[in-house]
C-alpha positions as CSV (number, residue, x, y, z in Angstrom):
1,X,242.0,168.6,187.5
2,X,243.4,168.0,184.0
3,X,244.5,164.1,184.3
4,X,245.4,162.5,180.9
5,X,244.2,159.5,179.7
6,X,247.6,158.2,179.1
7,X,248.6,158.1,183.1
8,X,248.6,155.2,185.5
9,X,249.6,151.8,185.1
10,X,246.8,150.3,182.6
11,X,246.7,147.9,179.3
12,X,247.6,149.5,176.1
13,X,244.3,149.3,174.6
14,X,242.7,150.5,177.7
15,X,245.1,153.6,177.2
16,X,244.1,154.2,173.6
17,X,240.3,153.8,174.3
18,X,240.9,156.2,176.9
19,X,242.8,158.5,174.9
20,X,240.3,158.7,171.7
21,X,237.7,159.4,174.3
22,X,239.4,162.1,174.9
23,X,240.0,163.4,171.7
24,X,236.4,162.6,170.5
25,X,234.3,163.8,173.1
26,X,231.7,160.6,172.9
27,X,232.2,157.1,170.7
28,X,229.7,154.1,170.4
29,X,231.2,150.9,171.1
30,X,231.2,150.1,167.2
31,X,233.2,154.0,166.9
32,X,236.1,152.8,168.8
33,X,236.3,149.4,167.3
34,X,236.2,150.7,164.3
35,X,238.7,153.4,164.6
36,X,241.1,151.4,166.5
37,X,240.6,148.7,164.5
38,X,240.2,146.4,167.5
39,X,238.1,143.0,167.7
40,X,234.2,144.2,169.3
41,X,235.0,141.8,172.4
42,X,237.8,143.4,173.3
43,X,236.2,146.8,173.6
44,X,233.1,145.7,175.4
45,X,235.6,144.4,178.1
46,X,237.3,146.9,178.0
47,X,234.5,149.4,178.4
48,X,232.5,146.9,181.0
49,X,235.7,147.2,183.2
50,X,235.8,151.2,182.2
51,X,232.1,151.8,182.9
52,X,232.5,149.5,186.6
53,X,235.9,151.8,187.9
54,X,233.8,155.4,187.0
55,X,236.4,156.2,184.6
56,X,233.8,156.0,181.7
57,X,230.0,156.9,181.5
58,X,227.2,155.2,179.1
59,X,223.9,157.0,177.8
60,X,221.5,156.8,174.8
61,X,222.6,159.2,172.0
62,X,220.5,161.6,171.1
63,X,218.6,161.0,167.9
64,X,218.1,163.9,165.5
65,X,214.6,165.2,165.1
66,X,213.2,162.5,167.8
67,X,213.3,160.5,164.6
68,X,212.0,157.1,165.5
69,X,213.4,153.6,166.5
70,X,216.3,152.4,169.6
71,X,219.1,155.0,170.3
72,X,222.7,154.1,170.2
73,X,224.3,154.4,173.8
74,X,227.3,156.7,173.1
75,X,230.8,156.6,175.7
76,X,231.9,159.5,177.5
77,X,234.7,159.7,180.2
78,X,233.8,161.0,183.6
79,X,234.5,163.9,185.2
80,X,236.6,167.6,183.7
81,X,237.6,166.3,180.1
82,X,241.5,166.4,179.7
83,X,242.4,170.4,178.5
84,X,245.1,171.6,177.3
85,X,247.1,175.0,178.0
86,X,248.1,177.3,174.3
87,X,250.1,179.7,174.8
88,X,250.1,182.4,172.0
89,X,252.6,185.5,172.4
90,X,251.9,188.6,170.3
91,X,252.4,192.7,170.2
92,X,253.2,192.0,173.7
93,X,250.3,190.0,174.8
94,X,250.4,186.7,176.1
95,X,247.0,184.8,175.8
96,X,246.8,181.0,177.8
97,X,243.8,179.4,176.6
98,X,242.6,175.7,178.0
99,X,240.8,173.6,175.7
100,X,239.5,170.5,175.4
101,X,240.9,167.8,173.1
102,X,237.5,167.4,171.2
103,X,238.1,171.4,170.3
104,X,236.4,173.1,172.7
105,X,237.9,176.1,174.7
106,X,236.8,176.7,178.1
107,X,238.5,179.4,179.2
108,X,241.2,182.0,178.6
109,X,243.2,184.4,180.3
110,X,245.3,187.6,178.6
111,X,248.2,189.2,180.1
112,X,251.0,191.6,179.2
113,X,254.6,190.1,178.3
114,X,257.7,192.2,176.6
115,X,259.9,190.9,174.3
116,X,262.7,191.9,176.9
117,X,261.1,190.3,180.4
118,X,263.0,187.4,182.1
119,X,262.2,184.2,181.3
120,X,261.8,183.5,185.1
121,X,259.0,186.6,185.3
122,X,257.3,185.0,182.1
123,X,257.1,181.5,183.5
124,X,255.5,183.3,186.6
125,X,252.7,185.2,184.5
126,X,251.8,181.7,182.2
127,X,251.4,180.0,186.1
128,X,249.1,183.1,186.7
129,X,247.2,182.9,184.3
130,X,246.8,179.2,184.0
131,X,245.4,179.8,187.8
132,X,243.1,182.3,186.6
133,X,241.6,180.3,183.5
134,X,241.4,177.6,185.2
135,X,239.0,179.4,187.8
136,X,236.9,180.7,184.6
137,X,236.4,177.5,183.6
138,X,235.1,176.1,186.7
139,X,238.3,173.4,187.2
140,X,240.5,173.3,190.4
141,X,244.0,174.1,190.4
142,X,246.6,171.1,188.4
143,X,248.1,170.5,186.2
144,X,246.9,170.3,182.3
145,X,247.3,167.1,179.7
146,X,250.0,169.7,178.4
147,X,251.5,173.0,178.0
148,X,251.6,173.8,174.2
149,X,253.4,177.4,173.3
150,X,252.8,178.9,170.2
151,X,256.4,180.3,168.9
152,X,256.7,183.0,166.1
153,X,260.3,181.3,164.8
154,X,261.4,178.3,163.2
155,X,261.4,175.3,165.6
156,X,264.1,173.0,165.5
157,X,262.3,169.8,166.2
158,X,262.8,167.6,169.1
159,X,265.6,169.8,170.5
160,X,262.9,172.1,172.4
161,X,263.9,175.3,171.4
162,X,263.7,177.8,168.6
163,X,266.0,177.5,165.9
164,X,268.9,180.2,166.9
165,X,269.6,183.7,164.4
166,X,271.8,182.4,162.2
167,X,274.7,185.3,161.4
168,X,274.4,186.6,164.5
169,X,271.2,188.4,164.0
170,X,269.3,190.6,166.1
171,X,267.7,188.5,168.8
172,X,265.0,191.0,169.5
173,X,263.7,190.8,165.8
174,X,263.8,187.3,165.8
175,X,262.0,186.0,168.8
176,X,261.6,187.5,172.2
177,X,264.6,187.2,174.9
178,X,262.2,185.1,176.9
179,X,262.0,182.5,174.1
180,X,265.0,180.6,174.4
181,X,267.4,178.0,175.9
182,X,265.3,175.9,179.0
183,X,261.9,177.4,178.7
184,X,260.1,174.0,177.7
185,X,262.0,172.7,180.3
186,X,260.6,174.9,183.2
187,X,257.2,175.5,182.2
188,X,256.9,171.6,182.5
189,X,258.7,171.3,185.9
190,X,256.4,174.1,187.0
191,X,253.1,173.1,185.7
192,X,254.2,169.1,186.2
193,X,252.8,168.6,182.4
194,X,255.0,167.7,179.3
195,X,255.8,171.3,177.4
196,X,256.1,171.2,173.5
197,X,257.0,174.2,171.4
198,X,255.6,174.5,168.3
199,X,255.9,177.2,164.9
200,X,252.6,179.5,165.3
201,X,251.9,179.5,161.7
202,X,252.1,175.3,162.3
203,X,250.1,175.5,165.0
204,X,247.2,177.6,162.7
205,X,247.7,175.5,159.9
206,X,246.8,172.3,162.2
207,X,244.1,174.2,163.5
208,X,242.4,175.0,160.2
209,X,242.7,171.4,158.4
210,X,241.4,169.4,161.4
211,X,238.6,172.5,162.9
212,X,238.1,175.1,160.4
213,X,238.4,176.6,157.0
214,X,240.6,173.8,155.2
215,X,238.8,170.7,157.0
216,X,238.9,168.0,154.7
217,X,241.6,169.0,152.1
218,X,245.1,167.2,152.4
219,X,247.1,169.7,150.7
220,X,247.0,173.1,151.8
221,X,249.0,176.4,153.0
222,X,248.0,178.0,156.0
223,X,249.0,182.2,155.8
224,X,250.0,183.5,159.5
225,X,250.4,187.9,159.5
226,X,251.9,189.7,161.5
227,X,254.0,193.3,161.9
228,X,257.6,191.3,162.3
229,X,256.2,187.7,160.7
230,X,254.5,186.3,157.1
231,X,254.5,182.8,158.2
232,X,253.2,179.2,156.1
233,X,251.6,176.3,157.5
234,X,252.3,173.7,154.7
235,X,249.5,170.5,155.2
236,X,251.0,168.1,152.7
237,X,249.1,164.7,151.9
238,X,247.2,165.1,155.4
239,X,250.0,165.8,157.5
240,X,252.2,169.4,158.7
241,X,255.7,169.4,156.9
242,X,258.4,171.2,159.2
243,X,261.4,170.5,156.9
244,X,264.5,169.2,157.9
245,X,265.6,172.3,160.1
246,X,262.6,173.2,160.8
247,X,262.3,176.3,158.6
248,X,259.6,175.2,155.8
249,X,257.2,177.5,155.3
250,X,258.9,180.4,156.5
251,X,257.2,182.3,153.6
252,X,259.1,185.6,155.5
253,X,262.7,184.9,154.3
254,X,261.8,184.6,150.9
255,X,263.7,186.6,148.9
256,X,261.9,189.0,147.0
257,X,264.9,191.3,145.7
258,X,268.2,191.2,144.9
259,X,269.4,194.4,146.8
260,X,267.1,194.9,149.8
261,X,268.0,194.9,153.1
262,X,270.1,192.6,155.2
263,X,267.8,190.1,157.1
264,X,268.7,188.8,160.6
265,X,268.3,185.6,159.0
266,X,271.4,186.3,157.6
267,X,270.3,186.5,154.0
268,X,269.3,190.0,151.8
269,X,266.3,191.2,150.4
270,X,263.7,189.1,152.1
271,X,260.3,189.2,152.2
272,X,259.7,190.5,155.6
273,X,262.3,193.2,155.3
274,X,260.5,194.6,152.1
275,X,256.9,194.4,153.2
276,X,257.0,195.0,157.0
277,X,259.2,198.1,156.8
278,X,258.4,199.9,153.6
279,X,254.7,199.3,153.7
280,X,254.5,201.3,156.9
281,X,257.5,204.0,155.7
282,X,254.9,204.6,152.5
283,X,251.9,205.2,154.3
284,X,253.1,207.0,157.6
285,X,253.8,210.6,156.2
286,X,249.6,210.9,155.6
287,X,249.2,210.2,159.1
288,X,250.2,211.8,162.1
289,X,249.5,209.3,164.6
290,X,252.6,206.3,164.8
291,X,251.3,203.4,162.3
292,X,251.4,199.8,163.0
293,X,250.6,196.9,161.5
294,X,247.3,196.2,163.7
295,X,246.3,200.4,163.3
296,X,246.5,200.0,159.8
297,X,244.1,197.4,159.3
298,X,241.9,199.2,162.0
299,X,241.7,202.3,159.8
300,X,241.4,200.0,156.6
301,X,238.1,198.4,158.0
302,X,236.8,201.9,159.0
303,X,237.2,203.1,155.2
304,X,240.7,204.4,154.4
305,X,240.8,203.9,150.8
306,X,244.4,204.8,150.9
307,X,245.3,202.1,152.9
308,X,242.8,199.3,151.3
309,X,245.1,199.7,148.2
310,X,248.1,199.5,150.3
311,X,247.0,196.4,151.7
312,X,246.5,194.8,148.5
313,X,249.6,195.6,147.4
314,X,250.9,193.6,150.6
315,X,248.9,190.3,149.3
316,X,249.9,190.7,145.7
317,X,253.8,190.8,147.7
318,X,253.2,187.8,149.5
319,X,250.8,186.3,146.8
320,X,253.8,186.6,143.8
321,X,256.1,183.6,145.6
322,X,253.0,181.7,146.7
323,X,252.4,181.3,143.2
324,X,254.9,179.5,142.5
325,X,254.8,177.7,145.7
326,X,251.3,176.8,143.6
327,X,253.2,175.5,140.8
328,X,255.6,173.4,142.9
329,X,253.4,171.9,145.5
330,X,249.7,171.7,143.6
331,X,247.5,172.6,146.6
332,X,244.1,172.6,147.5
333,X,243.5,175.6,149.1
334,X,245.4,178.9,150.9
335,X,244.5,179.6,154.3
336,X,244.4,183.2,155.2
337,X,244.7,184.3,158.9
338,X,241.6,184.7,160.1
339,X,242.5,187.0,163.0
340,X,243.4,190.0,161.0
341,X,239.8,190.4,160.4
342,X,237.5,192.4,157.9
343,X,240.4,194.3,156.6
344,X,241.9,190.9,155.5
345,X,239.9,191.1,152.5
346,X,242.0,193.4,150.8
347,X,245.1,191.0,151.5
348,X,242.9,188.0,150.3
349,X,242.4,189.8,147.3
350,X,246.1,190.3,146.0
351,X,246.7,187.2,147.1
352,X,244.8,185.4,144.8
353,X,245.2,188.0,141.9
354,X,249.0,187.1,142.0
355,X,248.6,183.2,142.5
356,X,246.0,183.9,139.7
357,X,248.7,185.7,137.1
358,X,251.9,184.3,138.0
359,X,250.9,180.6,138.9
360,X,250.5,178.1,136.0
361,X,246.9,177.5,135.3
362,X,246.8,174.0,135.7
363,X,247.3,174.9,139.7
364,X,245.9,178.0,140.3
365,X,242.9,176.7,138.8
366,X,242.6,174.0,141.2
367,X,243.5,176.0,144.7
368,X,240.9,178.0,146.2
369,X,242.3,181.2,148.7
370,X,239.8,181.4,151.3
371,X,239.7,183.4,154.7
372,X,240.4,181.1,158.2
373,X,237.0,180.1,160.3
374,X,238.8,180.1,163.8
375,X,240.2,184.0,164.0
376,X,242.5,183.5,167.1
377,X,241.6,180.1,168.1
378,X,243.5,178.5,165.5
379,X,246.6,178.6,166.9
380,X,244.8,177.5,170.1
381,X,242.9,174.0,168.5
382,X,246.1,173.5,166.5
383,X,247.8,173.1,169.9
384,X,244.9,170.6,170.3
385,X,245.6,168.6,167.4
386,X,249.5,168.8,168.0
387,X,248.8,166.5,171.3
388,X,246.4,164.0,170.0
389,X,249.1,163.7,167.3
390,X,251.6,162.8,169.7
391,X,249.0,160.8,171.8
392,X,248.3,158.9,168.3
393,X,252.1,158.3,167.8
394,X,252.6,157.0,171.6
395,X,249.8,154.9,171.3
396,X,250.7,152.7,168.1
């Protein structure tokens, strides 16, 4: 069902024309040369030989408005296009969403996953519900291009894992028991696809430059929110920074005061400590009903005034180091999660009142805060862009 354009024993360029097929949904002859940067004969032999095996298909493009004169004939390859599986974990829900490389999700399927299960029980329910989306979408069972998990910790790159709690921390605060040593591993020997881990707030930042809200803009900070996480994408010069250690951009273990609370990162005072835990302490004794993160912004998009001002206070929290991650890296634009919804406007607001006051005007002046187009598929099409950016890299 999901083949990849990289299999079987063919010529490099074959591959490659294969590949951005794949990626770009359609391509005129002239598209590939051109983006390839390949001599015209070679692609129309390639694409004769293509277009003879059934691998590729030819018709006329479509020409806007019936506007007048000969269409160009556009490539497309044949049969289901090349998906891949996202995995996104959160409040106990895992979602596995297959999309297609050009950015279009076919299908998803949601299921419920503790922080405590077995990594053998998880890898079972992702199999599942891989099964089941694949039904939705109309594909037969097989395996996918690739398995692309969304992780809410640090990644350590290349070793396949999430980066461990430093000073003993509390593993349960840092990243499910589920989401450790091996799990790459077995989801690709049970879904016979390559499996690559990636930071969620990465994966939205990705998502957002090549889909959504920050297309276009080469420098630019992706905001992931969350009851245990305040994650940064960073998009520098066009391309996702990571950091040596894998830790850039965790906006959460900033720290924000001197004598807070210990931090199972093993530092004092961060960020997450402050915000996650003392917003909730301030507001809970006016309700009677438990509060979390997710109820909070439920009840500020129904009215609460209470809570609206609570929630600014949140982005002018996270907004006051942002600002001088203004100053130090000169964006374009800050990327706010577009998931949280309508509520997020309160967020969005202190936000850019702090990057506003605290930043030096030179930069603030220059980034714009805007709210995310993609809501929760930006995690999902940055695991789309994370694989044609490893196709790009095998390919050159």
């Amino acid at each position: 069902m999901f083949s990849s354009p990289l299999s079987g024993r063919t010529r490099p360029n074959d591959r490659r024309i294969r590949a951005w097929l794949a990626c770009a949904g359609e391509a005129s002859r002239a598209d590939l040369a051109r983006q390839l940067d390949l001599p015209k004969a070679t692609v129309a032999g390639i694409v004769t030989d293509l277009i003879e095996r059934g691998v590729v298909a030819e018709a006329p493009r479509a020409r806007p408005g019936g506007a007048p004169g000969r269409p160009a004939h556009v490539l497309t390859l044949t049969g289901p296009p090349p998906a891949v599986a996202a995995l996104t974990w959160s409040a106990g829900r895992l979602r596995v969403a297959l999309a297609t490389l050009s950015g279009r999700v076919l299908a998803e399927h949601t299921s419920s996953v503790e922080p405590d299960m077995a990594q053998p029980a998880v890898v079972s329910v992702v199999l599942g519900s891989l099964q089941a989306a694949a039904r939705s979408a109309g594909y037969d069972a097989g395996p996918p291009a690739a398995v692309v998990l969304s992780v809410p910790a640090p990644i350590q790159r290349g070793a396949g894992r999430p980066a461990a709690a430093p000073g003993g921390g509390k593993r349960g605060e840092w990243m499910p028991a589920w989401l450790g040593e091996g799990l790459a591993d077995e989801l690709a020997r049970r879904t016979g696809s390559p499996a690559l881990l990636e930071n969620d707030a990465n994966l939205g930042a990705l998502g957002e430059y090549v889909f959504g809200a920050g297309r276009g803009q080469p420098h630019q900070i992706y905001l992931k929110l969350g009851r245990h996480s305040v994650g940064a994408g960073l998009i520098i010069g066009g391309l996702l920074h990571r950091g040596t250690t894998g830790f850039a951009g965790e906006l959460a273990h900033v720290q924000v005061r001197n004598d807070g609370p210990m931090c199972v990162c093993g530092g004092r005072g961060c960020l997450i400590r402050t915000v996650s835990t003392e917003m909730i302490d301030l507001a809970q004794p006016a309700y009677e009903e438990p509060l979390t993160f997710a109820s909070m912004l439920s009840l500020a998009e129904a009215g609460d005034i209470g809570l609206q001002r609570l929630l600014g206070d949140l982005g002018r929290s996270i907004g006051r180091p942002l600002a001088d991650a203004c100053t130090l890296l000169n964006p374009d634009l800050f990327v706010l999660d577009g998931s949280i919804g309508p509520a997020g406007e309160h967020i969005f607001s202190g936000i850019a009142e702090a990057i506003d006051r605290y930043a030096r005007p030179v930069t603030s002046a220059a980034a714009r805060v805007v709210t995310g187009t993609l809501g929760a598929d930006a995690e999902v099409l940055g695991a789309v862009v994370l694989l044609r950016q490893e196709w790009e890299r095998m390919l050159r």
